[in-house]
C-alpha positions in Angstrom: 11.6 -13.8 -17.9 14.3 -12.4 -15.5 15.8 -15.5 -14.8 15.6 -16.0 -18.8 17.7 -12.6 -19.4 20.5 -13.0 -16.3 21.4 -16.5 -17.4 22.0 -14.9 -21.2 23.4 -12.0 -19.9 27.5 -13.0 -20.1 26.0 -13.6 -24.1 24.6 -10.3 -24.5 27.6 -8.4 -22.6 29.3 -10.4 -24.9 28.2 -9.4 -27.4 27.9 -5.8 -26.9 31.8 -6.1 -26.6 32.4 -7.9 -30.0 30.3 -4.4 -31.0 32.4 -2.1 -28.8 35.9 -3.6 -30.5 34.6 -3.0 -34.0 33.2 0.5 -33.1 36.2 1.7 -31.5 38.6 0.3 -34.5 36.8 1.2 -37.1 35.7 4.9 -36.1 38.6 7.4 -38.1 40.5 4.2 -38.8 42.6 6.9 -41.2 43.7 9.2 -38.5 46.9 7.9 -38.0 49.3 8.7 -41.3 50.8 5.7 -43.0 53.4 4.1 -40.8 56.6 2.9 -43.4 55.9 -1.3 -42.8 52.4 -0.2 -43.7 53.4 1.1 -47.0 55.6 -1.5 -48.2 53.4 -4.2 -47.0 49.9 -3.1 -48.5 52.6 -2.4 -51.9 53.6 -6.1 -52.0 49.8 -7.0 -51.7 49.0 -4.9 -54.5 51.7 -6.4 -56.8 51.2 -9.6 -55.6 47.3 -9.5 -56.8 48.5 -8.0 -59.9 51.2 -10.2 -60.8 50.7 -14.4 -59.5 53.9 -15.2 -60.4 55.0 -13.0 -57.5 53.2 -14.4 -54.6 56.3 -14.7 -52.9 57.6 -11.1 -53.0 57.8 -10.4 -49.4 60.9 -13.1 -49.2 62.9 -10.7 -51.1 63.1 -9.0 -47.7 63.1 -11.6 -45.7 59.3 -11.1 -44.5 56.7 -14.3 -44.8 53.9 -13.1 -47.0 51.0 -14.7 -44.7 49.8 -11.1 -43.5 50.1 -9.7 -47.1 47.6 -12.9 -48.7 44.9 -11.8 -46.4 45.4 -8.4 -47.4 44.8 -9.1 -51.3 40.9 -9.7 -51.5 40.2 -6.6 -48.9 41.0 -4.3 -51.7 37.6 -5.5 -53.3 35.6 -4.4 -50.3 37.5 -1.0 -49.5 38.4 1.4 -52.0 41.2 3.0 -49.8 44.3 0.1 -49.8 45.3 1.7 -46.1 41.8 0.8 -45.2 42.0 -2.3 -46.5 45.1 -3.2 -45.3 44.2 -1.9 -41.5 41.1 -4.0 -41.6 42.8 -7.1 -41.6 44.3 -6.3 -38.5 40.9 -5.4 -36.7 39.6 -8.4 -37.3 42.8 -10.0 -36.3 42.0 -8.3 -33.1 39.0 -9.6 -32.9 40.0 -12.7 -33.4 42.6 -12.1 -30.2 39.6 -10.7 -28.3 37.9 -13.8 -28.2 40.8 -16.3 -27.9 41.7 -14.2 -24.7 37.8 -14.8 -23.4 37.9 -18.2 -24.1 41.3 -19.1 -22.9 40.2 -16.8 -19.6 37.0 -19.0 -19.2 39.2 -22.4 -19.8 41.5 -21.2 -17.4 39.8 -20.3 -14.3 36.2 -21.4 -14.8 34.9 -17.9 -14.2 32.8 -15.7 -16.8 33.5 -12.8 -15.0 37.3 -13.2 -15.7 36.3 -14.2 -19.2 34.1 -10.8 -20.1 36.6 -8.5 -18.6 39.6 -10.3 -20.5 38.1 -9.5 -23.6 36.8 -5.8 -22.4 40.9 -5.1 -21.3 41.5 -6.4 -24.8 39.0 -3.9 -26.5 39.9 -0.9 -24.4 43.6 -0.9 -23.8 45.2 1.5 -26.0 48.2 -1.0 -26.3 46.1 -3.0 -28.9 43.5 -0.5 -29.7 47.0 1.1 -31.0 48.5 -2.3 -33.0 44.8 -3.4 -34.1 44.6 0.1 -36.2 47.7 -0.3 -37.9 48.3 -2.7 -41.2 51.3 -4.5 -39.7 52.0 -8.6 -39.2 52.0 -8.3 -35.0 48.4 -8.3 -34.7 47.5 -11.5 -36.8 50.9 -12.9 -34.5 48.9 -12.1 -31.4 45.8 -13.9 -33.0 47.4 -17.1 -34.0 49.5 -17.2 -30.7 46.7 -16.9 -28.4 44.9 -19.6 -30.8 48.0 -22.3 -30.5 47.3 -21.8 -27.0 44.1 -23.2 -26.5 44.1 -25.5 -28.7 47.9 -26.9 -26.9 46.0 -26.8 -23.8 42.8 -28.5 -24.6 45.1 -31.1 -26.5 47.3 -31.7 -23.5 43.9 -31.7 -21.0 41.9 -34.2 -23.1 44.8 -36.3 -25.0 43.5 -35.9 -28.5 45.5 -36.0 -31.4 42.8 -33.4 -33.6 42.8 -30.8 -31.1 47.3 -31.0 -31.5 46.5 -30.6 -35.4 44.4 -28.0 -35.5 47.3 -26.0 -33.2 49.7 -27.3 -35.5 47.5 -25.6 -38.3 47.4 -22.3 -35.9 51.4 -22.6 -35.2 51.7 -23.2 -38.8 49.7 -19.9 -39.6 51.9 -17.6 -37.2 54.8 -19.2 -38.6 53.9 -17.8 -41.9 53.1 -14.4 -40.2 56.8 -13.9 -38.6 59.5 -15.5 -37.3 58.6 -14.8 -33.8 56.6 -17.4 -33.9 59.5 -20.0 -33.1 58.3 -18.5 -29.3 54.9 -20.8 -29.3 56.5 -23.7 -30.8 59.1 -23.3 -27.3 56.4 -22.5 -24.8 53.9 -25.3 -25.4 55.9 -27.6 -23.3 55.2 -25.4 -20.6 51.2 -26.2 -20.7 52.7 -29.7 -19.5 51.9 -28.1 -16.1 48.1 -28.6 -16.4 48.4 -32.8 -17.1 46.7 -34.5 -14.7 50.3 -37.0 -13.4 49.7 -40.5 -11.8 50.9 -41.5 -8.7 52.9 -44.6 -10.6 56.1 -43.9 -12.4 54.8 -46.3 -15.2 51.8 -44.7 -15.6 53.6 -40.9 -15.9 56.1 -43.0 -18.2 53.1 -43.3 -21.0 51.8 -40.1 -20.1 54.5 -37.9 -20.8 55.3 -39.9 -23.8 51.8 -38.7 -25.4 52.2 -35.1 -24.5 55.3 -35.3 -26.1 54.4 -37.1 -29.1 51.5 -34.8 -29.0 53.6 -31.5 -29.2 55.8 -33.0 -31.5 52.7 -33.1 -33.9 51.9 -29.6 -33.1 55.3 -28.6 -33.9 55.9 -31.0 -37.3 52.4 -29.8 -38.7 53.3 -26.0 -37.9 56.9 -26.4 -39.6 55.2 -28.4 -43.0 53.2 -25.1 -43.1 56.1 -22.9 -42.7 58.2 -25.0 -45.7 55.4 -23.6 -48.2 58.0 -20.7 -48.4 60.7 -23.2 -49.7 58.2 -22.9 -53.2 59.7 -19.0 -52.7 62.8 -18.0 -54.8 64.1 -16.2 -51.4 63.5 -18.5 -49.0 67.3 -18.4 -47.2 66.7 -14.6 -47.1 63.9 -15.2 -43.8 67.6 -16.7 -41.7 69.7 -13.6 -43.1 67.2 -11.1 -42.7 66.2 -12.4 -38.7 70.3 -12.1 -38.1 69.8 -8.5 -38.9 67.4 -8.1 -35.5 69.0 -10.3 -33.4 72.5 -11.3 -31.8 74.0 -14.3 -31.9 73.0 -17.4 -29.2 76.6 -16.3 -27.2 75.9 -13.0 -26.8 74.9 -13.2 -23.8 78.3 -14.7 -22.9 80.0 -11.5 -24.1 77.7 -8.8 -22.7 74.5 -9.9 -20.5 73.5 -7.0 -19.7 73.4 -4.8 -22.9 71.0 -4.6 -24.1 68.9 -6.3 -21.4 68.6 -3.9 -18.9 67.5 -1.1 -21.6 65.1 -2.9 -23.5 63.6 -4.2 -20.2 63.0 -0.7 -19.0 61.6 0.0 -22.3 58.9 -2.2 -22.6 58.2 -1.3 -19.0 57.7 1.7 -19.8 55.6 0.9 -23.1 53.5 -1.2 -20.7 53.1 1.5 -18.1 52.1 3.9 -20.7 49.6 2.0 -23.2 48.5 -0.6 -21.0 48.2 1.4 -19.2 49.6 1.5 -15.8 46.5 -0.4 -13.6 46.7 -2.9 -16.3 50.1 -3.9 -14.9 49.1 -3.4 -11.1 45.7 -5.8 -11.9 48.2 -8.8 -13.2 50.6 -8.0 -10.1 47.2 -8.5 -7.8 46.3 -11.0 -9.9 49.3 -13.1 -9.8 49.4 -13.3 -6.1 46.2 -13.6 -5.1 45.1 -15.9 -7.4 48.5 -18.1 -7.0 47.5 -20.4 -4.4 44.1 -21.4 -5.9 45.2 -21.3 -9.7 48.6 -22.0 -9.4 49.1 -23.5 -12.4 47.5 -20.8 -14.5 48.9 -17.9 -13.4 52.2 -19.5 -13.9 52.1 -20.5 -17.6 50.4 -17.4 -18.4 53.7 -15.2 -16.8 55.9 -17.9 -18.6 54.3 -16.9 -22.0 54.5 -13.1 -21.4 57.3 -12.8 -19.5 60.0 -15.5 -21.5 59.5 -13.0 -25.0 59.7 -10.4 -23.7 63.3 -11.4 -21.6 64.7 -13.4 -24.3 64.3 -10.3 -27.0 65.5 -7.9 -24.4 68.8 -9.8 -24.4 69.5 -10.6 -27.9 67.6 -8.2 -30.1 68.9 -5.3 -31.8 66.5 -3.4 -32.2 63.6 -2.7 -30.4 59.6 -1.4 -30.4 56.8 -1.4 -28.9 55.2 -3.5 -30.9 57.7 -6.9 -30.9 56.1 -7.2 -27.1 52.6 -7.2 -28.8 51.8 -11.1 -28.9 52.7 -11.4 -25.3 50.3 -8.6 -24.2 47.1 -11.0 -24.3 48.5 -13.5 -21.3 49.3 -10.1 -19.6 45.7 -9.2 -19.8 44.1 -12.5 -18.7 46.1 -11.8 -15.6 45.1 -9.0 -15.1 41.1 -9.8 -15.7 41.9 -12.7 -13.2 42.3 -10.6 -10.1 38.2 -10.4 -10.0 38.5 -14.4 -9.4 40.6 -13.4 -6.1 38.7 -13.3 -2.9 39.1 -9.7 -0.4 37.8 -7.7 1.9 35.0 -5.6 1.3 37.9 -2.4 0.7 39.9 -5.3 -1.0 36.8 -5.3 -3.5 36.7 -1.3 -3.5 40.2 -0.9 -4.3 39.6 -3.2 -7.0 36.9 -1.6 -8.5 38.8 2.0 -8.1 41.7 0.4 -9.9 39.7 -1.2 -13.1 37.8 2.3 -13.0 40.9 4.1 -13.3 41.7 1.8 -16.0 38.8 2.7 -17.9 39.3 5.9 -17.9 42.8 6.2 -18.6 42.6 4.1 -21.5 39.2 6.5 -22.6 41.3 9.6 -22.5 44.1 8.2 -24.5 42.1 6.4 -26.6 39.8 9.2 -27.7 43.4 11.7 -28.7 44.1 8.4 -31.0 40.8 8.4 -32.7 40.9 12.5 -32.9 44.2 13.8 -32.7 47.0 11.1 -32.4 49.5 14.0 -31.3 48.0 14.7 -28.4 47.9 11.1 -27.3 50.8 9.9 -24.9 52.7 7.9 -26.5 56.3 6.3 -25.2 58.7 8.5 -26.8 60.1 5.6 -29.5 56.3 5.4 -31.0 55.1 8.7 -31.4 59.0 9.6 -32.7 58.5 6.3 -35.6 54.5 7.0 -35.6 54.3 10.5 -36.0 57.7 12.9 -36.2 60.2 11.2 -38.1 60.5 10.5 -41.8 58.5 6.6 -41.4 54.9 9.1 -40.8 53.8 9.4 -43.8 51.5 12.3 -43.6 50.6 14.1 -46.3 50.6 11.2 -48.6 46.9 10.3 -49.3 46.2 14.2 -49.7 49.1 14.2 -51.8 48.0 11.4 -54.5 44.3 12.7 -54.2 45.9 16.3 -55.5 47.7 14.5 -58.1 45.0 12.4 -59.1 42.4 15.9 -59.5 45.7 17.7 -61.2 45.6 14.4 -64.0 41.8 15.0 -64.1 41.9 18.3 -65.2 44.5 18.1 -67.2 43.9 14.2 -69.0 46.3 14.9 -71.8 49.4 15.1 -69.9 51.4 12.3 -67.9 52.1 12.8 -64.6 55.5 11.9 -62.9 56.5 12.4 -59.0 59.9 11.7 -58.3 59.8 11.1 -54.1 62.7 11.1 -51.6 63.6 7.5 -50.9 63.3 3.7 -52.9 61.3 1.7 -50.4 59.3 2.3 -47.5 56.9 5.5 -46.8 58.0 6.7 -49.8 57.4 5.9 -52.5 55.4 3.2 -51.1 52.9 5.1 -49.3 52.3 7.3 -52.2 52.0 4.4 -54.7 49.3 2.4 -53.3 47.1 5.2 -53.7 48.3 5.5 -57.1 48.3 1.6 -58.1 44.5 2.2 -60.3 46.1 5.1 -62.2 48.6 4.4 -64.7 48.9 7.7 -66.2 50.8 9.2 -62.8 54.4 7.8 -62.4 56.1 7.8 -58.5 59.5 6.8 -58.7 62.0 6.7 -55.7 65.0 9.9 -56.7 67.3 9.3 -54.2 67.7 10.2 -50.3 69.0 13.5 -49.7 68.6 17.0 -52.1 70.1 20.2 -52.9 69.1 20.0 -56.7 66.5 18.5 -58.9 67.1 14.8 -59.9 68.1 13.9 -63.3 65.2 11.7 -64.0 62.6 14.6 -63.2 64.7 16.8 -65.3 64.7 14.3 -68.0 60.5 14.0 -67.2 60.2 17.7 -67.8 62.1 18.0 -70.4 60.0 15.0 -72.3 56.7 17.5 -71.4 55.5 15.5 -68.6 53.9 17.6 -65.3 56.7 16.6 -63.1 56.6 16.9 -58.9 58.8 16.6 -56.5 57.5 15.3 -52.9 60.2 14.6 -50.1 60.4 16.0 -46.1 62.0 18.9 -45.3 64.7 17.5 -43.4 66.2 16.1 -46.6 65.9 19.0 -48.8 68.6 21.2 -48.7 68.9 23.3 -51.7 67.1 26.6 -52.5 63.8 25.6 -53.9 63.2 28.9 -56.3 66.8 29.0 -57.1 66.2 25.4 -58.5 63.4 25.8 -60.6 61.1 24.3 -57.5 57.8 25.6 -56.8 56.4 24.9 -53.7 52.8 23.6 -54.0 52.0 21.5 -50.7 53.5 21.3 -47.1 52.1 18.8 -44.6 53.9 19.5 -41.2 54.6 16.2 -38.5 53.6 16.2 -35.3 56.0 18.4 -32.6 59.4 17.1 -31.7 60.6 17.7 -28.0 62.2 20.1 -28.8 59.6 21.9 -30.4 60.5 21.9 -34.2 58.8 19.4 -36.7 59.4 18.2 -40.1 57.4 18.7 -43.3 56.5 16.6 -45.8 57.1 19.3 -48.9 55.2 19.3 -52.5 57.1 20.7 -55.0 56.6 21.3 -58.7 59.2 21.3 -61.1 59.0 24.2 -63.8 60.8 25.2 -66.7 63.0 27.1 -65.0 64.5 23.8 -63.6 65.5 23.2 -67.6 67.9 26.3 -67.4 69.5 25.9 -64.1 73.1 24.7 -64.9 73.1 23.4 -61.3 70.6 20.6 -62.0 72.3 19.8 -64.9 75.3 18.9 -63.7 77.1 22.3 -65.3 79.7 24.3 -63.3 
């Protein structure tokens, strides 16, 4: 019987992990405020189950729609579209989780290595972060890590089913985003792990069928990315990706700008929500698994280390969350330091290390899941996440007020003009409002120091009339207007210790005789 339960136990630890990652993610999955991408992503779902004829909305920013799809039949099984939205990613994540095991196990024949890849996975804040968010990168990182193995079993055992079905994964990250074009580059780089003949003939033929092998990969990935071409935007995916990225000869003009920023800045992202040991492990890792598993540990650095270089030099712009599908090969090489072989205060350190690791990522984890201002984050994330104008917090409390105020009052329409035309708002406050047509949120512009015409106009017609927009785009004098303040939700804490508000004002009949907001000297 105890020989019965040791040989099942990777299974049941296995298993108890699978558990942990759904626990964790799913646990106050609505702590976090909607992030901006969220909004306008779980919007284009909703419009695009409304509407079929519109299946390709996300083009008309340039986006590929794959993430958005998935999203569509969530909203049967949760009421809440930021849930539904946000679930898709978990189970992205868990999707990741066990790539990374299995790739681990394929890798370096160890099941130790293989448990603790996926436990890194679940307990890093890095994805326990990205997982809880309804955004593309985590169903990137899924399909990525996927095109991996199957590359690599296709390349190890010369079979031309095991290059589709990569193709078909390729072809699905493709569809997610552009960075994609990265695992389409980076297969070639598994060539490593062929097994070469001694004859030149022999490699001749050899080489010729990994090639042909990854051309597959790479022709059945690309049919699935032409799909969009049935899109009315398709060119818009090239003009769009220009707007992140420099051109091919920039790093001709200026090598080092921005190469040496971003570099320090995803070090420091790493550092932070790996957190820090994580990065040590795949150091100790690296070398002292280098001489027995060459080959492994260097195709895993290639495929962390080459995206994360290559964006450095020629993106734009830059977050936390573009390094996001190179984080899983970072992790296997950091699980793999348990396949090294030291000392017995070798194997102590070790075990300090992952226990610092553990609880690091415990402490920081538990401030996301309670109180995501109190959680570290690298200054660039908790600024976009939680201070600046793309938090949306406020929002769901904001619709579920408006939402009670049309309940108790059934025989009015509603209408909430909101600061901005795309993004948090009104985005974030319209896919709480999608399943009730009788409350109107339009975009009123960006900045404020009097009531808009078209909430004037709303008033005037007899509608109950709102105005929502932050603080730091308000200017005017809200009584003076005609405003009445109804709701403030204050951001998290700046640096330097002010914050930013997401106001609710109402719009009364004192608005009407204000000569200012009606364009009157």
């Amino acid at each position: 019987m105890r020989k019965k339960i040791l040989s099942n136990l990777p299974y049941l630890i296995g298993v108890v992990v699978i558990l942990a990652l759904f626990s964790l993610r799913f646990i106050n999955l609505k702590t976090l405020p909607v992030f901006a991408d969220e909004a306008i992503y779980i919007r284009w779902s909703q419009v695009m189950r409304a509407e079929q004829t519109l299946r390709f909305l996300p083009l008309s920013d340039g986006k590929q729609p794959l993430f958005m799809w998935v999203v569509i039949p969530f909203f049967k099984l949760f009421r809440d579209p930021l849930v539904a939205g946000r679930m898709v990613s978990v189970l992205s994540g868990l999707g990741t989780m066990v790539g990374i095991s299995l790739l681990s196990y394929l890798l370096f024949k160890n099941k130790k290595v293989s448990l603790l890849a996926a436990f890194f996975y679940v307990i890093s804040p890095f994805t326990f972060f990205f997982d809880r968010l309804s955004l593309a990168d985590s169903m990137l990182s899924m399909f990525g890590i996927w095109t991996f193995i199957f590359s690599y079993l296709a390349i190890r055992y010369k079979r031309w089913d095991l290059a589709m079905l990569s193709g078909f994964t390729l072809g699905g990250a493709w569809l997610t985003k552009s960075p994609a074009l990265f695992f389409a580059l980076m297969i070639p780089s598994l060539w490593l792990f062929v097994n070469w003949d001694k004859t030149l003939k022999k490699n001749f033929f050899i080489f010729i069928k990994i090639l042909a092998l990854w051309l597959v990969t790479v022709f059945i990935g690309y049919g699935f990315y032409n799909i969009l071409r049935l899109g009315p935007n398709f060119h818009l995916i090239a003009s769009r990706n220009m707007d992140y990225v420099y051109p091919l000869n920039h790093f001709l003009v200026s090598f080092f700008d921005p190469l040496k920023t971003f570099l320090l800045a995803s070090a420091r992202w790493i550092v932070a929500m790996g957190p820090w040991p994580l990065l040590i492990a795949a150091i100790l890792g690296f070398i002292f698994n280098y001489k027995k598993h060459k080959k492994a540990v260097l195709v895993l650095l290639v495929w962390f280390l080459v995206p994360v270089l290559i964006q450095s030099e020629f993106a734009k712009t830059f977050t936390a969350r573009y390094i996001f599908f190179s984080i899983p090969y970072l992790i296997i090489l950091s699980s793999s330091v348990v396949a090294a072989k030291f000392n017995k205060w070798g194997n102590v350190a070790i075990c300090g290390l992952l226990s610092v690791f553990v609880i690091v990522s415990g402490i920081f984890n538990y401030y996301l899941l309670t109180d995501p201002a109190k959680a570290k984050l690298p200054r660039s994330e908790r600024s976009g996440y939680l201070e600046e104008w793309t938090a949306g917090h406020g929002i769901r409390e904001t619709a579920n007020f408006l939402i009670e105020e049309q309940a108790a009052h059934p025989e009015e329409k509603i209408v909430i003009g909101t600061e901005g035309y795309f993004g948090t708002l009104p985005d974030g406050l319209q896919i709480y409002l999608n399943r009730y047509p009788e409350i109107t949120a339009i975009g009123v512009g960006l900045t404020f120091d009097t009531v808009p015409p078209p909430l004037i106009d709303a008033k005037a017609f007899g509608d109950r009339t709102y105005l929502l927009v932050n603080a730091s785009r308000f200017s005017g004098n809200a009584a003076y207007l005609g405003l009445m303040k109804v709701k403030e939700f204050p951001k998290a804490l700046k640096p330097n210790g002010t914050h930013d508000s997401l106001l609710l004002f109402e719009v009364t009949n004192e608005a009407l005789k204000n000569k200012v907001n009606l364009g009157k000297p």
